[in-house]
N, C-alpha and C positions, 0 to 999 in steps of 0.2 A: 386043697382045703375048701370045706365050703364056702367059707367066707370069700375066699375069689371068687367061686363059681357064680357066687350072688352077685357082685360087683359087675363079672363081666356080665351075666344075665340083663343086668340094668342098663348096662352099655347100650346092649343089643338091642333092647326094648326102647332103648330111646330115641335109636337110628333109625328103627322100624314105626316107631309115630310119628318121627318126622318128616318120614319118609311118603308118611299115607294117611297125613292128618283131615285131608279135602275127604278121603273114602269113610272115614271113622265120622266127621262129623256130620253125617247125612245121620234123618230120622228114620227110623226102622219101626215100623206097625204103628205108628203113630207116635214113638218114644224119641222125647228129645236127647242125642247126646254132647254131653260136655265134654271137652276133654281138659283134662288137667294135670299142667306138672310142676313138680316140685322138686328140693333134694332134699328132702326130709328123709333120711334114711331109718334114725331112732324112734323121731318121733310118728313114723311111718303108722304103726297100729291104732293111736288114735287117731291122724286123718281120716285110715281106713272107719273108722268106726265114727266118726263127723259123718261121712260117706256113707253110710247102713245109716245113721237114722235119718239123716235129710231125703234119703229116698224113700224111706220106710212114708217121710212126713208130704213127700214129691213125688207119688208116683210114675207119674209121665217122663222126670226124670229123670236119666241115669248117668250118673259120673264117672269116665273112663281116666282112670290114674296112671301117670308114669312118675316114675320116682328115678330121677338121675343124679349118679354119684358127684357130690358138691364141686370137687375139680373143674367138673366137665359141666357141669352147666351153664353156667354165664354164655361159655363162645357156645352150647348147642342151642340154648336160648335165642343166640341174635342170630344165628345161623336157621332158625325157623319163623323169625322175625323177616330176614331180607329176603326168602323164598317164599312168602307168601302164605305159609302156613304157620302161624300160630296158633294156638293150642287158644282156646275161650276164658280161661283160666290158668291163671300161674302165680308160685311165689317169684316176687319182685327179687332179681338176681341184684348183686352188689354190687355190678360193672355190666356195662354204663351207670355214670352217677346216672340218681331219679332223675335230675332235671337233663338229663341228656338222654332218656326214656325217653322223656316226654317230650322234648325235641322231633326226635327221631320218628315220631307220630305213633308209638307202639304200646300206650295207655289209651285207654276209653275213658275220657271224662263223665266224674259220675253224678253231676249234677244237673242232668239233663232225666234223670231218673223222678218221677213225680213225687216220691217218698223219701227223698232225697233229705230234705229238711228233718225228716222225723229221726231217719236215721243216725244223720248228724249228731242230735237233741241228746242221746244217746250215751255219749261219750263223752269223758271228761274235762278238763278245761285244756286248753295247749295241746288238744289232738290233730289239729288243724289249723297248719301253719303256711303264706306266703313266702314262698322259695322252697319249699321241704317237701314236703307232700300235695300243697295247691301252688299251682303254675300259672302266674295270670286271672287269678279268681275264679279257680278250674279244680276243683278237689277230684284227685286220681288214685288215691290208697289211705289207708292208715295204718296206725300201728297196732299190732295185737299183742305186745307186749312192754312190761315196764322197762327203762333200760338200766342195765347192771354191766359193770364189768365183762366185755366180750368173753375172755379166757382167765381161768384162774388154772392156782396150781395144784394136782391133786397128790395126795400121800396114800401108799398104800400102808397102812398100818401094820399088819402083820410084818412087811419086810421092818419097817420104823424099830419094831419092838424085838426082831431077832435080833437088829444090828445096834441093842441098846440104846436107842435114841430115841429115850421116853426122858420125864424128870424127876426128881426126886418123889413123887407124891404119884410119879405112874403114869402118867399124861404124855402123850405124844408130842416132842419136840417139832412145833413149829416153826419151818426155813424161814427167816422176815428180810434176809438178804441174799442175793448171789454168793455171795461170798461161805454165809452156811450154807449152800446147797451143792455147793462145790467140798464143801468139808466134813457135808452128812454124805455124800456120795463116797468119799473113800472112805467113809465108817463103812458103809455099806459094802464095800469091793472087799475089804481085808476083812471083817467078820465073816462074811461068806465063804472064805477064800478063792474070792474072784469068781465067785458061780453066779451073782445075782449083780446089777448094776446099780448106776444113783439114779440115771435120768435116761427117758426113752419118748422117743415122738414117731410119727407117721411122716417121714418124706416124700409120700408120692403129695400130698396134701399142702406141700408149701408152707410147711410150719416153722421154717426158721426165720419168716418175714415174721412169725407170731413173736418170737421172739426180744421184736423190737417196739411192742406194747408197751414192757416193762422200763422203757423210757420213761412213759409219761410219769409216771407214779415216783420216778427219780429228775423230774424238773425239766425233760426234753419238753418244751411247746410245740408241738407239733402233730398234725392231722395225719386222720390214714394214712395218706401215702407220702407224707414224710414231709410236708411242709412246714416251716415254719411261720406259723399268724402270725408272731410277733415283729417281723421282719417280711415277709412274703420273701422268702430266700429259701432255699433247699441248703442242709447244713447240718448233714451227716458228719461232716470231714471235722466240724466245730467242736461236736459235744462229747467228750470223754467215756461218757456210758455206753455210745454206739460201738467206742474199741474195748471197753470193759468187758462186754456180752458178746464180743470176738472172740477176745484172747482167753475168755474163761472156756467156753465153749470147745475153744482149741486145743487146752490143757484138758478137758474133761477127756477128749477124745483121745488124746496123746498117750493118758492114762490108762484108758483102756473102763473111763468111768460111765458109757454112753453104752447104748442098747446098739450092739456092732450090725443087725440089721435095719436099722432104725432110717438110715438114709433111701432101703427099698420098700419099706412098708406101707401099708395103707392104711386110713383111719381106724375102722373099723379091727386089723388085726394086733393096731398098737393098742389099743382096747382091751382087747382079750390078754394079751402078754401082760401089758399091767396089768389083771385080774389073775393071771397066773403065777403072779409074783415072780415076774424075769426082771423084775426095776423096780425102785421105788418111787420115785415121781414121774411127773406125767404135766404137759402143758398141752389145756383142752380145755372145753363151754362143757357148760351145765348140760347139756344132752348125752355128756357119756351113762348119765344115771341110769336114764334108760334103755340104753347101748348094753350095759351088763345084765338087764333086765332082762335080756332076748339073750344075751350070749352066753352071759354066765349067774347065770339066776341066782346059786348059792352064794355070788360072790358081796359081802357086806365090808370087808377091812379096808375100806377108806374114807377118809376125810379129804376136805378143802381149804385153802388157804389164799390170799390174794399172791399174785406175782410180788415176786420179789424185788426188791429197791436192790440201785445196779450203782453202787460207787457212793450212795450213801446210807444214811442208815435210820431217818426220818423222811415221811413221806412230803415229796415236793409239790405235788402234781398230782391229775385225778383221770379219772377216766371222762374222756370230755362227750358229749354227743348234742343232737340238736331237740327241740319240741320239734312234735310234731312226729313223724314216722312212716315207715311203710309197711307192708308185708306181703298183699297179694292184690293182684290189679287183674283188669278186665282187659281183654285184647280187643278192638277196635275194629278186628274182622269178624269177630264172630257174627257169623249165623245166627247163633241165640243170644241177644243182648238181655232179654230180661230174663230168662234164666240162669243168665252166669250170673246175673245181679241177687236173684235171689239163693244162690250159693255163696256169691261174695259175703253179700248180710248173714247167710246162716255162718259162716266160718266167723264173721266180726261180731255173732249176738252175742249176750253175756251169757247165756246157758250154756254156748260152746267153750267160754273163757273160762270159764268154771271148771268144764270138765279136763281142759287143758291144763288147768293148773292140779285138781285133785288126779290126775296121772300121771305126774310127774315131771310135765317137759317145761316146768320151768314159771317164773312170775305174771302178772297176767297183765294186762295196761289201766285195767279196775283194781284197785291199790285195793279195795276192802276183801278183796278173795286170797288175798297172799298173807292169809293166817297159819301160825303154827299146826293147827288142824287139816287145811288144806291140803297143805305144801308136803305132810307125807314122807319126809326124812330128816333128818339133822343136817345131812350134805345140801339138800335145796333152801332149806331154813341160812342155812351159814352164806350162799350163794345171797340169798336176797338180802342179807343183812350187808352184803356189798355194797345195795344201794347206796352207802354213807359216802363213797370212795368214787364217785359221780358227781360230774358238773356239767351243767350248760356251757357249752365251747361257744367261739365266733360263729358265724354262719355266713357266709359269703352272700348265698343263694337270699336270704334275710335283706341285706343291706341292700344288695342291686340283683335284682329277679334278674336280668341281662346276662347275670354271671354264669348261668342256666345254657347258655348258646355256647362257652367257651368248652372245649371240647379237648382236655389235656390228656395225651395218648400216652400209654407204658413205653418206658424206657426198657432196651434189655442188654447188657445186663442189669437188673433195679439192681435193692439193698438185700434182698435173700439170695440171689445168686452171686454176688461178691460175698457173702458171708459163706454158703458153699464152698465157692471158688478158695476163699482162704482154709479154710475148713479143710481141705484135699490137698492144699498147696501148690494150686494151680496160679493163685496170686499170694507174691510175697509181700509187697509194700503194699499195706491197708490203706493206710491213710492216703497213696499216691491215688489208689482204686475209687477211694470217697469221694475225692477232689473230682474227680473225672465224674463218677455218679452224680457230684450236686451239679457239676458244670452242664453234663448234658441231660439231667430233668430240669432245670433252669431255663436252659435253649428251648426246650420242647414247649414247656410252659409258656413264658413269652409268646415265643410263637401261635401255639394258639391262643393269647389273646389277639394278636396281631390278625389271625385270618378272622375271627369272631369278629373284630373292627369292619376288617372289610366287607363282611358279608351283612354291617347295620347295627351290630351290636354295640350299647351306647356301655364300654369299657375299660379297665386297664387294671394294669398290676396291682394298683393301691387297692384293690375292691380285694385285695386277699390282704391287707395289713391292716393289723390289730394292735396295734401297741401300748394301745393303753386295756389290754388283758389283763387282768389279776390272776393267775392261774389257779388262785385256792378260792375264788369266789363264780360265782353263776356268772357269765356274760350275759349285758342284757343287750340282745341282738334290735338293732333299728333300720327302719330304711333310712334311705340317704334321699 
């Protein structure tokens, strides 16, 4: 299928930059080159086209692009970090946290830049925040986008409307529970008979840790990687929705109500199957818009919806994140500092934010461009109107910048492989599985605060409890 051949193509291309990043970034007849990588796979065509006019506006410079499949970049990122080659330019991967970027010395502070100031001036208020994106009064990225709900849930409509689940007046039955999406899925299996499924994801992509988003929004407090602020305790084994979105999940499968490829697929070709109508929902970001855009151009029958509430049936909880942000940094080896800088600004002007939003990939971090006119469909329009379903969370990195040094490593197996694991039934007792999960991300935890001590950092466990959170209100984050 092409779609693989493109995947592995990227692979290869990003073993072979990494490989020969010192040969690539030498200048050729007097041409400076950048290199630059990202996993932008969707929104890969406008990069590319950020890329034609900045050269078109640079000609001295020219920007050499690798695009690696999202999986796989974080470890080939720090993998060209600790050998010495990194790339002049890159989108900021999501592991290592920023402030363990910036630790690890693999950010080029950018205020050493003389237009530094005007840049700044630029942007709007709370872009540039102490623990988030500046480290020590060291600004090292921003963010080029507003934040919205990570993932929602998409409806293929056509399958919605064969499998009668519209309403009375013809409108497409929106899932606002696990529980109907568990019960729109066998509408979906027996009107078919059994040819089309309810729910289908990409397993090579680690999407059943997505799955535990839909916590927050049913009253789990808890961060990324599963902590709980209101406690600084890990406490999966605690909360009844984490075994909700098991056991439903288990049944879906049991049933025969899940996309039965779904566990070897890859983003990109769970994409296209939902566009072919093999399922009718789908859990994924606002970038599949333009995923079908490339893949399946004709395809128009779907809608969005927020994740669904998991054990209740009012929303508890929001989609938390911090001011402030990141999205593309400067490496600290490059050759070209001020050329990468003047690509960083070109990717961070509002003319580029613009165009980023009138093509589709999504809302922009200048609030007044993410107009109905703009935005360009009714799916990215419904997306931004998620904004509402967003709050300001704690912020650790806020309260004690030190927090920045602590260094808490993956646990394996996390909470998407015990979910797996039950999933197959390689693990029976859930909750004995959980137990042992919070126990040893707990240990792990701890512990790096414990080495962070040692090594000077002025720390400890309270710097992650938050107990006086309101979960339905903005946290106002302070230093201590």
């Amino acid at each position: 299928m092409a779609i693989h051949f493109k995947k592995t193509l990227l692979v290869l291309l990003a073993a072979a930059s990494l490989a020969g990043c010192k040969k690539q970034d030498a200048s050729v007849a007097g041409e400076v080159v950048l290199n630059h990588h990202d996993m932008l796979i969707t929104q890969g065509p406008q990069v590319d086209e950020e890329i034609r006019l900045f050269q078109i506006a640079n000609p001295g410079i020219k920007i050499k692009k690798t695009t690696i499949a999202g999986e796989r970049y974080p470890d080939l990122f720090a993998l060209a970090q600790k050998s010495g080659e990194s790339p002049d330019t890159f989108v900021v991967p999501g592991r290592p946290t920023f402030p363990e970027l910036v630790a690890n010395g693999w950010l080029l502070p950018l205020n050493g830049f003389e237009d530094y100031k005007d840049f700044e001036k630029q942007f709007p208020p709370n872009c540039f925040v102490e623990g988030v994106n500046v480290i020590k009064g060291k600004t090292y990225s921003v963010a080029q986008n507003v934040n919205i709900p990570f993932l929602q849930l998409w409806i293929n409509t056509k399958v919605f409307r064969d499998a009668g689940l519209v309403t009375a007046s013809g409108a497409i039955k929106e899932p606002k529970t696990l529980d109907e999406v568990l019960a729109f899925s066998r509408q979906i299996k027996k009107s078919s008979n059994g040819t089309i499924f309810g729910l289908g994801y990409s397993g090579k992509h680690d999407p059943l840790s997505w799955f535990f988003w839909m916590n927050q929004f049913s009253g789990f407090p808890q961060e990324a990687f599963g902590l709980n602020y209101k406690t600084g305790k890990y406490e999966f084994a605690k909360h009844e929705s984490v075994k909700i979105i098991a056991n439903t999940l288990l049944t879906m499968r049991k049933e025969g109500l899940v996309l039965p490829q779904a566990a070897s697929v890859d983003d990109e070709t769970a994409r296209v199957l939902f566009a072919q109508g093999k399922y009718g929902m789908l859990v994924n970001g606002s970038w599949v818009i333009n995923g079908w855009k490339q893949t399946n151009p004709e395809f128009k029958d779907y809608t969005v919806v927020p994740l669904p509430l998991v054990g209740v049936d009012k929303i508890k909880g929001y989609f938390y994140y911090g001011p402030g942000g990141a999205s593309v940094g400067i490496s600290p080896l490059s050759k070209h500092p001020k050329e990468a800088w003047l690509w960083f600004k070109w990717q961070q002007s509002k003319e580029a934010s613009l165009r980023w939003v009138k093509s589709g990939n999504g809302p922009s971090i200048y609030k007044e461009f993410n107009t109905p006119e703009n935005l360009n469909s009714d799916a990215m329009a419904r997306v931004v109107a998620m904004v509402k379903l967003g709050r300001i969370g704690p912020q650790p990195g806020i309260r004690n910048p030190d927090t920045a040094l602590v260094k808490i490593p993956n646990v394996k197996p996390d909470e998407a492989g015990i979910l797996e694991g039950y999933l197959t039934g390689q693990i029976t007792d859930l909750q004995a599985a959980l137990v042992d999960l919070d126990a040893r991300k707990q240990a792990a935890f701890e512990q790096a605060v414990e080495d962070a001590k040692k090594a000077g950092a002025k720390v400890s466990t309270a710097d992650w409890v938050f107990s006086d959170w309101d979960m339905s209100k903005d946290y106002v984050n302070k230093r201590r």
